[in-house]
N, C-alpha and C positions, 0 to 999 in steps of 0.2 A: 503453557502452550503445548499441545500435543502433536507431534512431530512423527513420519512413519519413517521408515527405514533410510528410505533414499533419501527425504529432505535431510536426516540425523547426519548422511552420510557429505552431502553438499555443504552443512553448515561446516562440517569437520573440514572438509580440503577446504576451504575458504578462509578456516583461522588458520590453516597451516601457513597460507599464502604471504612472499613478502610484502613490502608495500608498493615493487612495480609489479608482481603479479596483481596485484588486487587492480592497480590500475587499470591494466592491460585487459582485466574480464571486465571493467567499467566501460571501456572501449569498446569492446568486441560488441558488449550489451547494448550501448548506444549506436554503434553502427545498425545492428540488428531492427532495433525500433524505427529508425529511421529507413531502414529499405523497408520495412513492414508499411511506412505511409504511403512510400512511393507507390508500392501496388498494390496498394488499396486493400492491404488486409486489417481494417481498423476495426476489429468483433470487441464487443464491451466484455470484461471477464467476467466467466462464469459466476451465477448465484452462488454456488456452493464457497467460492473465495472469497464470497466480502461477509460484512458482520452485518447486522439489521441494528440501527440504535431506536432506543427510544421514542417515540415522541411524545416531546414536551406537552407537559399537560395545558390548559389553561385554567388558570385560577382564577375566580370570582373580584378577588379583592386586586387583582392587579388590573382588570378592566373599568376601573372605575375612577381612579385619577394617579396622574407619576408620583414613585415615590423620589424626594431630593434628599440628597444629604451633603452636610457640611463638611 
């Protein structure tokens, strides 16, 4: 995974963190999302953030009857 400076630098203070800071930025985070519905700022994240998978091929032999097994 290829990471720029700042995320390098987020991940770092996040492992520094004990385990009531970690909770405390869980918090803060979740409070955040949830004013975010309130006023209606729900935008789907950007293309550049998400991955594109696959699509499953279809194969010949698998439309033509189920395979069972024991």
């Amino acid at each position: 995974m290829d990471l720029n400076l700042e995320e390098q630098k987020l991940l770092a203070d996040y492992r520094r963190l004990d385990g009531a800071g970690r909770q405390e930025l869980l918090r803060l985070a979740d409070l955040l999302v949830k004013k975010s519905h309130v006023l209606g700022i729900d935008e789907p994240a950007p293309a550049g953030n998400q991955c594109n998978l696959p699509s499953r091929e279809k194969r010949p032999e698998s439309d033509k009857e189920p395979i069972f097994t024991e």
